[in-house]
C-alpha positions in Angstrom: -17.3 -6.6 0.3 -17.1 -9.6 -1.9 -13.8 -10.5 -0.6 -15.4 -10.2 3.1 -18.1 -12.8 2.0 -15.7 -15.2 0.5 -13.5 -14.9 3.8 -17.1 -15.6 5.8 -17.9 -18.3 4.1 -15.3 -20.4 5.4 -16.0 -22.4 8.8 -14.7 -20.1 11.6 -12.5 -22.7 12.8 -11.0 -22.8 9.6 -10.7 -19.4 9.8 -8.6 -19.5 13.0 -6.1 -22.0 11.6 -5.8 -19.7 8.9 -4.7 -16.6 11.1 -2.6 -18.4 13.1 -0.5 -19.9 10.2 0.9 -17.4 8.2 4.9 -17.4 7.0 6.7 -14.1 8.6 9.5 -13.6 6.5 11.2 -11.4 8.8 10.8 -14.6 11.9 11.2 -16.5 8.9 8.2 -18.7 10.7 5.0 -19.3 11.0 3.1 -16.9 13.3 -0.3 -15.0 13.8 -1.6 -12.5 11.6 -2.7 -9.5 13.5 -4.9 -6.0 12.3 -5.5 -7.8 9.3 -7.8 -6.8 6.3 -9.2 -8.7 3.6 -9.4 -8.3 -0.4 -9.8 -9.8 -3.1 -7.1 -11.9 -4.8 -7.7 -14.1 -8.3 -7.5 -17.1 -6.3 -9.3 -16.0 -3.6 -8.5 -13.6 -0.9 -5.6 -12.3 0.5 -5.1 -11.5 4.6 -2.7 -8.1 4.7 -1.6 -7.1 8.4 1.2 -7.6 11.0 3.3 -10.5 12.4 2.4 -10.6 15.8 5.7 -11.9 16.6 7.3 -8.7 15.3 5.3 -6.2 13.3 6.5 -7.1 10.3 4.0 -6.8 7.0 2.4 -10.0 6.8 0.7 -12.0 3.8 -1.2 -14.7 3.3 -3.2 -15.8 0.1 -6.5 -18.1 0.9 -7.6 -20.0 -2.3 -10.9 -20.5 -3.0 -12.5 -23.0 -4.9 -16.1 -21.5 -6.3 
């Protein structure tokens, strides 16, 4: 939940650039995240789910200043 509220607290447009820019290393590109989930990471949170490009696992780590 805290991770969720960290993740919320970011502007939604934010948000969206966020999604949308995150490095497939299978594409070996930037693509959309897709069925993502969000948890807690010691910087901030991390986005786990899909390339949308090609299914691949698909990272990205948000750092958050508090």
């Amino acid at each position: 939940m805290e991770a969720n509220k960290k993740w919320l607290a970011i502007p939604e447009n934010e948000r969206k650039q966020l999604i949308a820019n995150v490095f497939c290393s299978s594409c070996k590109d930037a693509v959309t995240i897709t069925d993502f989930i969000i948890v807690d990471h010691p910087v901030g949170v991390m986005l786990e789910g899909k390339c949308k490009n090609c299914g691949s696992k698909a990272v990205r780590v948000v750092e958050i200043d508090e």
